[in-house]
DOTI-141479 format. One record per atom (N, C-alpha, C, CB): residue number from 1; residue in one letter; atom name; x, y, z. Coordinates in Angstrom, 2 decimals, padded with zeros to 5 digits. Glycine has a CB too. Layout:
BEGIN
ATOM seq type atom       x       y       z
ATOM NUM    A   CA       X       Y       Z
...
END
This chain:
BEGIN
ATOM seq type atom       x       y       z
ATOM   1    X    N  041.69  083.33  044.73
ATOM   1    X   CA  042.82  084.00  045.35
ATOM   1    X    C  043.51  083.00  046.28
ATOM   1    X   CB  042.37  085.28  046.13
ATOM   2    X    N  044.87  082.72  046.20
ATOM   2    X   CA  045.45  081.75  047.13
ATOM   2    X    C  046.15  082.41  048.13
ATOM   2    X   CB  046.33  080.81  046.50
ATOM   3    X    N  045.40  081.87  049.34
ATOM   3    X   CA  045.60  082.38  050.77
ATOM   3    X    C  046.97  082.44  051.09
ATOM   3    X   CB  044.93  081.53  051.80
ATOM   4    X    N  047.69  080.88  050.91
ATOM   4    X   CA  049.21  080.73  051.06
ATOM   4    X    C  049.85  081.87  050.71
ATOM   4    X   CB  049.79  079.66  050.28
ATOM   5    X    N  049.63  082.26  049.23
ATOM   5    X   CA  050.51  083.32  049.16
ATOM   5    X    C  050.23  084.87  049.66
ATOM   5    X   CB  050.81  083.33  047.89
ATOM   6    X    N  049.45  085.58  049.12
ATOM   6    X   CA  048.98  086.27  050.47
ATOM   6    X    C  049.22  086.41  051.87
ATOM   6    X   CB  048.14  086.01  050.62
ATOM   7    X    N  049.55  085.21  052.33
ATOM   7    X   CA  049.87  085.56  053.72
ATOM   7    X    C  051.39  085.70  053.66
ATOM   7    X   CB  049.35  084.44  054.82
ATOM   8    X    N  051.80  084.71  052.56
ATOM   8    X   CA  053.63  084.67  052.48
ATOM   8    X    C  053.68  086.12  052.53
ATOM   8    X   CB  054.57  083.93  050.86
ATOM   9    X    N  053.14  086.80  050.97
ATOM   9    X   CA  053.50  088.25  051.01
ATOM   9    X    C  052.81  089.32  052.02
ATOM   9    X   CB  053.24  088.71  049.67
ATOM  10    X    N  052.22  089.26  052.86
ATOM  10    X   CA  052.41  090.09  054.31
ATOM  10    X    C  053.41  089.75  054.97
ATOM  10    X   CB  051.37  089.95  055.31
ATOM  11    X    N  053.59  088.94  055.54
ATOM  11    X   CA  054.79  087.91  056.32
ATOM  11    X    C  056.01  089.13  055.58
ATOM  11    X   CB  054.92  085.59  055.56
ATOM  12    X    N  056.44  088.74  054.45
ATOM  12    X   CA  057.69  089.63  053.51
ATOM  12    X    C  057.65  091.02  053.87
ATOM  12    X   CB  057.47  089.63  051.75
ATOM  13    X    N  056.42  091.87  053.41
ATOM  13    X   CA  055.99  093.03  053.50
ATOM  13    X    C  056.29  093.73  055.05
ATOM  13    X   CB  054.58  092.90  053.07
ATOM  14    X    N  055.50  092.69  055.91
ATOM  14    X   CA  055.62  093.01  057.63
ATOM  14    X    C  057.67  093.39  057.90
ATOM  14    X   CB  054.91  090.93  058.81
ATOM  15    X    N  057.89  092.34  057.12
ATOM  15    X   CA  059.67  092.37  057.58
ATOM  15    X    C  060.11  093.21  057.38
ATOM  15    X   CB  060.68  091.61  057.08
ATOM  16    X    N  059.94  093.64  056.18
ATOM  16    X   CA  060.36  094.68  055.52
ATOM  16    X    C  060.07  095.98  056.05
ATOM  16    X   CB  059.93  094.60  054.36
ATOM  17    X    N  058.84  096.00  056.57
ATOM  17    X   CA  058.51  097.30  057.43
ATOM  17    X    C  059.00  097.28  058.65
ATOM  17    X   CB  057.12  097.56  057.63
ATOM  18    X    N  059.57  096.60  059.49
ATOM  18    X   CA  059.88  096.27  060.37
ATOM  18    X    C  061.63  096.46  060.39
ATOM  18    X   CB  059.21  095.07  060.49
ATOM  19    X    N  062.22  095.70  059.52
ATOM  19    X   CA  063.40  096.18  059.05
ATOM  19    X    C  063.99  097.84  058.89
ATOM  19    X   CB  063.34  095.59  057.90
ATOM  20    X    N  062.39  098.49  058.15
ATOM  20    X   CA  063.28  100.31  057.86
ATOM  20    X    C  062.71  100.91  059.29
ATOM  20    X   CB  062.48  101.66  056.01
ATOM  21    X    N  061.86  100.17  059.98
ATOM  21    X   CA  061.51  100.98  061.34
ATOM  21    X    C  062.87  100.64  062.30
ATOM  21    X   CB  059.87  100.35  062.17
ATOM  22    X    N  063.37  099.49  062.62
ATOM  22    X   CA  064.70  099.80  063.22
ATOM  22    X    C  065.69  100.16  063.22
ATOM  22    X   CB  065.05  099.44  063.45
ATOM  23    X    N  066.08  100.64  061.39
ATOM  23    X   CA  066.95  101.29  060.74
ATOM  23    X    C  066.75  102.94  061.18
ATOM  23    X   CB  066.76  100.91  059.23
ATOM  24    X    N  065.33  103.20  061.08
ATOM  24    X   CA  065.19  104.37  061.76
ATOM  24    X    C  065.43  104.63  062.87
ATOM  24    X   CB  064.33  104.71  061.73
ATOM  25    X    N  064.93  104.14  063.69
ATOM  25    X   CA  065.54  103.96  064.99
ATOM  25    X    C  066.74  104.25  065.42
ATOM  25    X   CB  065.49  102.95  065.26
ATOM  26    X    N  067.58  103.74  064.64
ATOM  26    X   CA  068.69  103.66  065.10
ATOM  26    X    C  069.55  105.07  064.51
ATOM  26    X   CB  069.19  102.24  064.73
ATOM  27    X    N  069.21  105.31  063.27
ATOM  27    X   CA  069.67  106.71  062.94
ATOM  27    X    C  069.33  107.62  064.09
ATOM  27    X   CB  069.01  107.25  061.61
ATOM  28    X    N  067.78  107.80  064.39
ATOM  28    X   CA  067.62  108.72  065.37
ATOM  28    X    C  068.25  108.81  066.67
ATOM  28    X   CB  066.54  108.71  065.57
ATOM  29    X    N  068.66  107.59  067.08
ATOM  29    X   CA  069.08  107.50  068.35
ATOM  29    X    C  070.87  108.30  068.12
ATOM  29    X   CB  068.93  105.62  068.92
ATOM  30    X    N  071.64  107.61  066.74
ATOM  30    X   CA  072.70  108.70  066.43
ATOM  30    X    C  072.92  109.69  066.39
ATOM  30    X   CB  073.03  108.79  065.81
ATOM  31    X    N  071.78  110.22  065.54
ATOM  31    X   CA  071.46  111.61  065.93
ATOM  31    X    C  071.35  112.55  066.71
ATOM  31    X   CB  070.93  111.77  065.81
ATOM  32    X    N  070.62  111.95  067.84
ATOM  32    X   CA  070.19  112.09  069.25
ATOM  32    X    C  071.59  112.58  069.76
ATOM  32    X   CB  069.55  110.61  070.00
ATOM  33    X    N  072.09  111.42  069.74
ATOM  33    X   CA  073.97  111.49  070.23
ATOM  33    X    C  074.78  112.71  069.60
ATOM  33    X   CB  074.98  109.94  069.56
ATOM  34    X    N  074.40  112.84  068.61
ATOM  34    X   CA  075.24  113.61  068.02
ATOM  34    X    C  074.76  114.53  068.05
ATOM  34    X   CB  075.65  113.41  067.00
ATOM  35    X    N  073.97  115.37  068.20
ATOM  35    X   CA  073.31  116.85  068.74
ATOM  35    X    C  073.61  116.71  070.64
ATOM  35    X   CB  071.08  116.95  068.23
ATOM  36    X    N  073.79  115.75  070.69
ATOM  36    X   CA  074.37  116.06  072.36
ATOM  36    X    C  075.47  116.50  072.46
ATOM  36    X   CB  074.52  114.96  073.30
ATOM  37    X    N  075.84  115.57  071.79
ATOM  37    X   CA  078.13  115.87  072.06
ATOM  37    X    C  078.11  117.11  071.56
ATOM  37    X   CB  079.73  114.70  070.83
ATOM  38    X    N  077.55  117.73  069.95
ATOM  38    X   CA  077.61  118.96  069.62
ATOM  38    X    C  077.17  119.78  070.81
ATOM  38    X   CB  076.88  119.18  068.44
ATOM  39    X    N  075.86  119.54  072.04
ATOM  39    X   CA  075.56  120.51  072.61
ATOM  39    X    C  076.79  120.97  073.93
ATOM  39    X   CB  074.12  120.17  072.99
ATOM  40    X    N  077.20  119.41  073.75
ATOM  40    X   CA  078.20  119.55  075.33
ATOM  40    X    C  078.99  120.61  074.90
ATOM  40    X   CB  079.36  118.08  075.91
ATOM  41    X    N  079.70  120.25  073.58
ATOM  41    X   CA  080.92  121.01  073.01
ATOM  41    X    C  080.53  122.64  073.05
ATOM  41    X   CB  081.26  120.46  071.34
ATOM  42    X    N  079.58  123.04  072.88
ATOM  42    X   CA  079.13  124.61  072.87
ATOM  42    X    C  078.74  124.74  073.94
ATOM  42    X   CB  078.12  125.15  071.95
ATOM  43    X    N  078.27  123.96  074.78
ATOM  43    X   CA  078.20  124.26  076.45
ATOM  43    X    C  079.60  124.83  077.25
ATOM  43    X   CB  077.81  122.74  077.24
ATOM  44    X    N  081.08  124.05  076.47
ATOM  44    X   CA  082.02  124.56  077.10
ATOM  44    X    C  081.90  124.48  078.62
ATOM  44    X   CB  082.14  125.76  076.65
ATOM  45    X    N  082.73  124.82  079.62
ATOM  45    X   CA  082.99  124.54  080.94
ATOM  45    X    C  082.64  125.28  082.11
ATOM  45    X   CB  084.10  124.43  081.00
ATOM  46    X    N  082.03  126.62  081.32
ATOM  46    X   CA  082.08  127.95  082.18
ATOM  46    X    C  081.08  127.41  083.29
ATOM  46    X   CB  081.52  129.54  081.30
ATOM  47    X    N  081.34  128.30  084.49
ATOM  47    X   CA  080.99  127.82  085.76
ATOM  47    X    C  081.79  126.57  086.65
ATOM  47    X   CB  079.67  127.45  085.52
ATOM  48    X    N  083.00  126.39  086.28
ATOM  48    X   CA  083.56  125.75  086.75
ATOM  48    X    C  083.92  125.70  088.65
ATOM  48    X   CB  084.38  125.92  085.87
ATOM  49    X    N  084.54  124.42  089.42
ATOM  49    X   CA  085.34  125.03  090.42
ATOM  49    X    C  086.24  126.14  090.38
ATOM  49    X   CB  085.98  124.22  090.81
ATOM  50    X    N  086.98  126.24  089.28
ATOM  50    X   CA  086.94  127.60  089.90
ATOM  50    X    C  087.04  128.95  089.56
ATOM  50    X   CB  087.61  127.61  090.55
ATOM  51    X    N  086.13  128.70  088.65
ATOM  51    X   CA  085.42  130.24  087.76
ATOM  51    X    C  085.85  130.44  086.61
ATOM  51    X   CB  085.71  131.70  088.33
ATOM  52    X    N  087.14  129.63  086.13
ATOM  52    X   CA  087.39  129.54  084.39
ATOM  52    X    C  086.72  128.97  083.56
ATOM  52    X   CB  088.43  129.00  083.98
ATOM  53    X    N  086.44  129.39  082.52
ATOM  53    X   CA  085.45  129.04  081.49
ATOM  53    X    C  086.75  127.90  080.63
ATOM  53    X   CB  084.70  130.73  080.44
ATOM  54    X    N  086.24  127.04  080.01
ATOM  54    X   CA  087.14  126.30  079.41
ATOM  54    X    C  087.11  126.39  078.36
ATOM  54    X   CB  087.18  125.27  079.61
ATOM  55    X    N  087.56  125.25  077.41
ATOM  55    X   CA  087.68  125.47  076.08
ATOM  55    X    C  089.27  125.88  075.61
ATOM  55    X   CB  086.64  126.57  075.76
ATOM  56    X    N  089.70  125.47  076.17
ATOM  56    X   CA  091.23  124.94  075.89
ATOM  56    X    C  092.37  126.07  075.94
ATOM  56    X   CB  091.31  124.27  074.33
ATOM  57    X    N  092.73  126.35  074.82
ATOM  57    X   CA  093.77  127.64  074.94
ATOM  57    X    C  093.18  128.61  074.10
ATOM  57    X   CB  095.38  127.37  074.42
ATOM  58    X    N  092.31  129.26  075.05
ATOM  58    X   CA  091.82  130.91  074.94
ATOM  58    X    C  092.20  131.93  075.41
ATOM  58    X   CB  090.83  131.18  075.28
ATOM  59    X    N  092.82  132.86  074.32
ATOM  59    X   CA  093.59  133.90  074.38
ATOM  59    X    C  092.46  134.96  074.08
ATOM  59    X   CB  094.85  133.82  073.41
ATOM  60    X    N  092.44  135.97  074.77
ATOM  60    X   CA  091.94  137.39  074.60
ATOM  60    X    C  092.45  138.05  073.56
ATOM  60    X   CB  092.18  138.20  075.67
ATOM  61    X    N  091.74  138.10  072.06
ATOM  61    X   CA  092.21  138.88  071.35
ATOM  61    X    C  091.06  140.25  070.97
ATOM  61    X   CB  092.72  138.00  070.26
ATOM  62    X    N  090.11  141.36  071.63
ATOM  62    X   CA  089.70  141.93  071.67
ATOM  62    X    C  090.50  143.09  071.15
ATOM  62    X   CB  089.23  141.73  072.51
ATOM  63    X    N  089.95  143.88  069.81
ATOM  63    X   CA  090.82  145.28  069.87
ATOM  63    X    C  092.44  144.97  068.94
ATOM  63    X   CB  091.19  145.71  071.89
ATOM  64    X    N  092.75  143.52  068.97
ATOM  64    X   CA  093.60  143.06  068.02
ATOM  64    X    C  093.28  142.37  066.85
ATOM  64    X   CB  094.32  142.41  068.54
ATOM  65    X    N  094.60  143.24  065.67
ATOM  65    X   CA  094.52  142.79  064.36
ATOM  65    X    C  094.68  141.26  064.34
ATOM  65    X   CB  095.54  143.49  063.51
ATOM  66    X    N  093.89  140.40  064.06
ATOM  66    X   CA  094.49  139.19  063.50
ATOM  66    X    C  094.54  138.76  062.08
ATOM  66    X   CB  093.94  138.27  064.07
ATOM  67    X    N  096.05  138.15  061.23
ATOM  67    X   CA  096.40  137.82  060.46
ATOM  67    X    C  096.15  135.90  060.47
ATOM  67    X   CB  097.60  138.55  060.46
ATOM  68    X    N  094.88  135.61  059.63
ATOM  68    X   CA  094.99  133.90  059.91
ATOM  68    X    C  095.16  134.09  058.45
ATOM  68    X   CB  093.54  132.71  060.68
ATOM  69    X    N  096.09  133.01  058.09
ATOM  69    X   CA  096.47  132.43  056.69
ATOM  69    X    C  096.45  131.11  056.89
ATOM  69    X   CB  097.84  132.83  056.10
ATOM  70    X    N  095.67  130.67  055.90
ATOM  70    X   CA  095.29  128.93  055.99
ATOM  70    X    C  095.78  128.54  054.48
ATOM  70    X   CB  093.25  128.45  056.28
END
């Protein structure tokens, strides 16, 4: 059995594992990000200074017909 190569192919193998572990990494950490911003966004503003809930231009439509055509 020749040692040289053997060790070449761990050496390769190691990289390679090493390579999809920071690839992972790094997805997760996107991820991470991106279930945040989604959480901020559904967190919305409520409790504000000064007691309006946010979320941009919200109209009270309770009790009204709405017609959306897309």
């Amino acid at each position: 059995m020749d040692v040289t190569s053997t060790t070449a192919g761990a050496a390769v193998a190691l990289r390679q594992s090493m390579t999809q572990m920071d690839t992972g990494m790094k997805m997760l950490g996107s991820s991470a990000q991106q279930q945040g911003a989604v959480s901020a966004l559904l967190a919305g503003g409520t409790g504000g200074a000064s007691g309006t809930s946010g979320g941009g231009n919200v109209t009270e439509t309770r009790g009204q017909n709405l017609n959306i055509v897309v």
